[in-house]
N, C-alpha and C positions, 0 to 999 in steps of 0.2 A: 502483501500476503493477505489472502481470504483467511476470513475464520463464519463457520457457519452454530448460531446460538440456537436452540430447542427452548422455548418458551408455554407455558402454560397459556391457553388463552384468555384468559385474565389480566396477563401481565403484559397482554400489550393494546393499548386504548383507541387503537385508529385500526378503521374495518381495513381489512386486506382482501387478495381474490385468496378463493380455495377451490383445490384439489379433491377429489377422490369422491365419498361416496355421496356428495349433493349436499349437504349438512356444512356445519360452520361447528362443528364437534371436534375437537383434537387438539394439535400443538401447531405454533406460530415455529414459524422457520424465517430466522433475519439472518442477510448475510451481511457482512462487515467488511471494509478494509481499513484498519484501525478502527479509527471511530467512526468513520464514514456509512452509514447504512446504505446500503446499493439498495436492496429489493427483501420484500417479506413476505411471506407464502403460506398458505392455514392449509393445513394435509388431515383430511377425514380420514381414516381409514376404515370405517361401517362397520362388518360384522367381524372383522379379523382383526378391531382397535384391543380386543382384549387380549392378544399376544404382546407381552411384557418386551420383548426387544425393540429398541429404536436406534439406530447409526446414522449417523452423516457423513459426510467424507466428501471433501473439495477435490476434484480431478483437475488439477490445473492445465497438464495439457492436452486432456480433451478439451478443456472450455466448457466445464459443468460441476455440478453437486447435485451429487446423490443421496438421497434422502429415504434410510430405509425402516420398514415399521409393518404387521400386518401382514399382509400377503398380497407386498407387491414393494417394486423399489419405482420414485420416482426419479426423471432426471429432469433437472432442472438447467437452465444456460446460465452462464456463471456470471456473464452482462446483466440480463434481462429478468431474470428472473423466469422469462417463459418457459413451458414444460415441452421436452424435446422429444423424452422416450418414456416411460411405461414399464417395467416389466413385472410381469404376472410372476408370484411364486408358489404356485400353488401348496406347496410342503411346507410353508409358512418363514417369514422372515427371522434369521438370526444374526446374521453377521456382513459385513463389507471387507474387502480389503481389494487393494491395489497391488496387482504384481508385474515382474518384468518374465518374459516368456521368449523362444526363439521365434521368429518371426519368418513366415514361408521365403520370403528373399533374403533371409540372412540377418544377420544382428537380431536385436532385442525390440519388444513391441511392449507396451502397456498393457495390461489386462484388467477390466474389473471383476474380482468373484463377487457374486454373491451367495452368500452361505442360507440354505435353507436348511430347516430342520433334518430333511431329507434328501436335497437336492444340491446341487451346485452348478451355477449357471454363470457364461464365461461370456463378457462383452467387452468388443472391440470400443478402440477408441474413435470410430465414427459412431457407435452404439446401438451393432448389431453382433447378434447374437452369435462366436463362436461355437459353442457346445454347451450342452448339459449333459452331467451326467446324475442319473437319477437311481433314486435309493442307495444311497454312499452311508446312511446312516438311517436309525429309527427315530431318533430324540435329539438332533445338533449335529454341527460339522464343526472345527475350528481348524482356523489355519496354523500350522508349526513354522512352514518355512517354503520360498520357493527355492529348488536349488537347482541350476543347468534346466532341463528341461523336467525336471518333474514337481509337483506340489505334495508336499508331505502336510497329512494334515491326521487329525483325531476325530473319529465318527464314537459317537454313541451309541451302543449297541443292547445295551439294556440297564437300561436307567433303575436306580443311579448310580453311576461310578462305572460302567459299563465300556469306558472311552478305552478302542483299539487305533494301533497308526493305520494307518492307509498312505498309498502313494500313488496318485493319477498322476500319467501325460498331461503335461502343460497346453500339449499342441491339440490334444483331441480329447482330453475328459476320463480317457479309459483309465480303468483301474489296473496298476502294475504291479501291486502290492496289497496285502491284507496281513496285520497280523493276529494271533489266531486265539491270543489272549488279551484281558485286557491289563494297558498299563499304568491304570490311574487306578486310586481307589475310590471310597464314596466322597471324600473330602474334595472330589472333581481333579481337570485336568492343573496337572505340578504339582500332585501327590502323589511320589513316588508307593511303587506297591513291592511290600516285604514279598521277596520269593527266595 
């Protein structure tokens, strides 16, 4: 089993390569099997290091880790450490998660979201790009749940506490759902709201 550690870069003494924006600025990224260190990787993120969210997430059977921060997600080879793919988020990074979705020939596929503040962007497991769907929110996405083919999730709609459900197609992004109040309070999402 991988696990991937987020280090300051001070807390690790030996130069590694780095990513992003040409600097040796940001967090060390080691990956592990047990104790085993496979590979370690410094991720600048330049002018978008001051967005507070950072995620990883091991995709085991694409054969990668994902590494997200700023306004962009790395993907790393889960061997090598080498960098495979890239993706731009321009709406700024918040969240990752892994889903299973219907697959155009039938049965279930992998999917990675990745959750932008405003955006939601859906890549296959060779790590191209299914769909985005853009402006799903003003301030955050989070995911609730995949279920059958749709992604039920919480868009922020006017911060703070502003979090309504939404429910997009799995297969294509589109929004299927909005609802039209919000159902958290300021205390954020899973605070229920007195109605």
């Amino acid at each position: 089993m991988h696990s991937v550690e987020r280090l300051e870069f001070s807390e690790w003494p030996h130069p590694v390569p780095w990513l992003g924006a040409g600097g040796e600025q940001g967090a060390i990224y080691v990956l592990r099997r047990g104790d085993e260190v496979l590979w370690r990787v410094g991720i600048d993120f330049g002018e978008a290091s001051h967005v507070p969210f950072r995620e990883e997430l091991v995709w085991e059977s694409a054969g990668v880790v994902a590494l997200g921060g700023g306004d962009a997600v790395y993907v790393l080879d889960l061997g090598t450490g080498a960098a495979r793919a890239r993706i731009a988020v321009p709406s700024l990074f918040g969240h990752l998660a892994l889903v299973s979705v219907p697959a155009v020939g039938g049965g279930n596929a992998e999917v990675l979201l990745v959750l932008g503040w405003t955006d939601v962007h859906a890549i296959d497991g060779q790590l191209a790009p299914c769909w985005v769907a853009r402006d799903v929110a003003v301030d955050g996405i989070l995911l609730r749940e995949a279920r059958d083919q749709e992604l039920h999730m919480l868009a922020e709609m006017d911060p703070p506490g502003g979090w309504v459900g939404i429910v997009l197609d799995a297969r294509t992004g589109a929004e299927l759902s909005r609802e039209a109040e919000p159902v958290f309070d300021e205390e954020g999402p899973g605070a229920p709201v007195d109605r």
